[in-house]
C-alpha positions in Angstrom: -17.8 18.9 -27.7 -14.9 18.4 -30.1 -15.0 14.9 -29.0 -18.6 14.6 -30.0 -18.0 16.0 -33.6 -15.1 13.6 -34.1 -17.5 10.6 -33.5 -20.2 12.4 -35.5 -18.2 12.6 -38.6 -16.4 8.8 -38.3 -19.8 7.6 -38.4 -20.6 9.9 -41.1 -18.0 8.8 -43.2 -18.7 5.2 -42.5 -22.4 5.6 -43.7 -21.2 7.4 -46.7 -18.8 4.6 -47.2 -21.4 2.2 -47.1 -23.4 4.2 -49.6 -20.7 4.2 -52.1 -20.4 0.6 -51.9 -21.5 -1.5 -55.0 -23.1 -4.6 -54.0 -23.9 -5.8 -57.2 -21.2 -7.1 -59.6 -22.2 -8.8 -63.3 -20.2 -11.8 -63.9 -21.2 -14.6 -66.6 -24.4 -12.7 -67.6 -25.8 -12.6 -64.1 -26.1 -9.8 -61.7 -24.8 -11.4 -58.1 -24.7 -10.0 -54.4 -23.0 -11.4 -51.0 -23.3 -9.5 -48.1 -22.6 -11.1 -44.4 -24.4 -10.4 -41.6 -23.5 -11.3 -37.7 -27.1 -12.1 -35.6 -26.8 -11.7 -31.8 -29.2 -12.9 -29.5 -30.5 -10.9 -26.6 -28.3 -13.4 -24.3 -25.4 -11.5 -25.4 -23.5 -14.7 -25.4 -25.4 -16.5 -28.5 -24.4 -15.1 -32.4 -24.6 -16.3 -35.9 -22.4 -15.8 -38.9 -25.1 -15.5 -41.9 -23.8 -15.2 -45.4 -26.8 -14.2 -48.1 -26.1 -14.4 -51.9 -28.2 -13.9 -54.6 -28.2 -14.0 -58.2 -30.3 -13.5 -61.1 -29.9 -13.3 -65.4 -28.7 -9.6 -66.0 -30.6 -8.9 -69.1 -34.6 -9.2 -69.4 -35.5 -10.7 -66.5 -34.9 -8.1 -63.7 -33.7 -4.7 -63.4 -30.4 -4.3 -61.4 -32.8 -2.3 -58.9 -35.0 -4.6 -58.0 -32.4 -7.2 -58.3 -30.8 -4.9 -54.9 -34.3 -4.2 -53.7 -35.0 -8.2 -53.8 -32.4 -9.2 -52.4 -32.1 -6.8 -49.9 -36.2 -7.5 -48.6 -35.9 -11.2 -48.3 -32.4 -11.4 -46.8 -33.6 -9.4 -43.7 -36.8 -10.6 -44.1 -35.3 -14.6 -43.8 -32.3 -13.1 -40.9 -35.4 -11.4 -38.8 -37.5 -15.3 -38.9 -34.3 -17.4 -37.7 -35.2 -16.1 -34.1 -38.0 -15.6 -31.8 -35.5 -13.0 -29.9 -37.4 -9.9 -30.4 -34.3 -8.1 -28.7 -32.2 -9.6 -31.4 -29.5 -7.5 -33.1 -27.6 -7.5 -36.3 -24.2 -6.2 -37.4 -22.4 -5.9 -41.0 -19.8 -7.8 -41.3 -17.1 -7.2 -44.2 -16.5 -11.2 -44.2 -17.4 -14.1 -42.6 -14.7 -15.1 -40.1 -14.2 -18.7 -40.8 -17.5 -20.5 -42.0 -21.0 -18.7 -41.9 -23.4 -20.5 -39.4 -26.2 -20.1 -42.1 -26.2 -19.3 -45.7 -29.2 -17.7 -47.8 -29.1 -18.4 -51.1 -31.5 -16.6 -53.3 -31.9 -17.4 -56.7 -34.2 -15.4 -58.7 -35.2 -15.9 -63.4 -38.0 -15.2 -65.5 -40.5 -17.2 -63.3 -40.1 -16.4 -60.3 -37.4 -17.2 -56.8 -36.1 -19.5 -54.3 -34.8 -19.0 -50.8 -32.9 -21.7 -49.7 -31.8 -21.8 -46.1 -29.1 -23.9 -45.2 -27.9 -24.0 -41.4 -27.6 -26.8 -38.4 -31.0 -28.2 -39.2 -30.8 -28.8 -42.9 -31.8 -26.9 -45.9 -35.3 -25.1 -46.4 -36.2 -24.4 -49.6 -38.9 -21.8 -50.8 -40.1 -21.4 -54.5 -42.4 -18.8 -55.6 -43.8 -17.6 -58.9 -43.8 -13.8 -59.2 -47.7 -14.1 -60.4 -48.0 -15.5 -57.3 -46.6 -12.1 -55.5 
């Protein structure tokens, strides 16, 4: 039992560490995020190193919540298309370890976004207007 509470408050304190973290820092007028992500395939053998950044004009354009909300929906909504794996996993990772596999690069002003998706088969871009949402 006492072993059981240990691992109940570890994982406690790492949600609540997670929770405190800031994602968003301001730098140059623009709000930016990075966050890394590791995908593993059901095979158990098959994994890729994503790194997703975003950034957008910190005044008038967007609030810083739905700057983190943005980012946040599309990131996982791009990571969950790479695969057909529906037993596919994903892990936080606190940095890439050597060089990401894939990058998402979301880029967001007055008008509206773009995704761009660079990995082994190129770049993918996608631009959309926010009328158009």
């Amino acid at each position: 039992m006492a072993v059981l509470m240990f691992s109940l408050n570890a994982k406690s304190q790492d949600v609540q560490k997670d929770l405190l973290k800031d994602i968003v820092t301001v730098s140059n007028n623009k709000f930016v995020a990075t966050d890394f992500t590791l995908l593993k395939l059901s095979d158990g053998q098959t994994t890729f190193q994503i790194k997703s950044y975003a950034e957008a004009p910190s005044q008038g354009v967007i609030s810083r919540d739905n700057f983190v909300f943005f980012f946040t929906y599309l990131s996982m909504t791009l990571i969950e298309s790479l695969t057909e794996d529906p037993n596919a996993t994903t892990d936080d990772l606190d940095e890439i370890i050597g060089n990401p596999d894939i990058e998402i690069n979301l880029y967001m002003n007055k008008t509206g976004f773009q995704a761009e998706i660079k990995g082994p088969n190129g770049t993918n871009r996608i631009t959309q207007k926010w009328t158009d949402l």
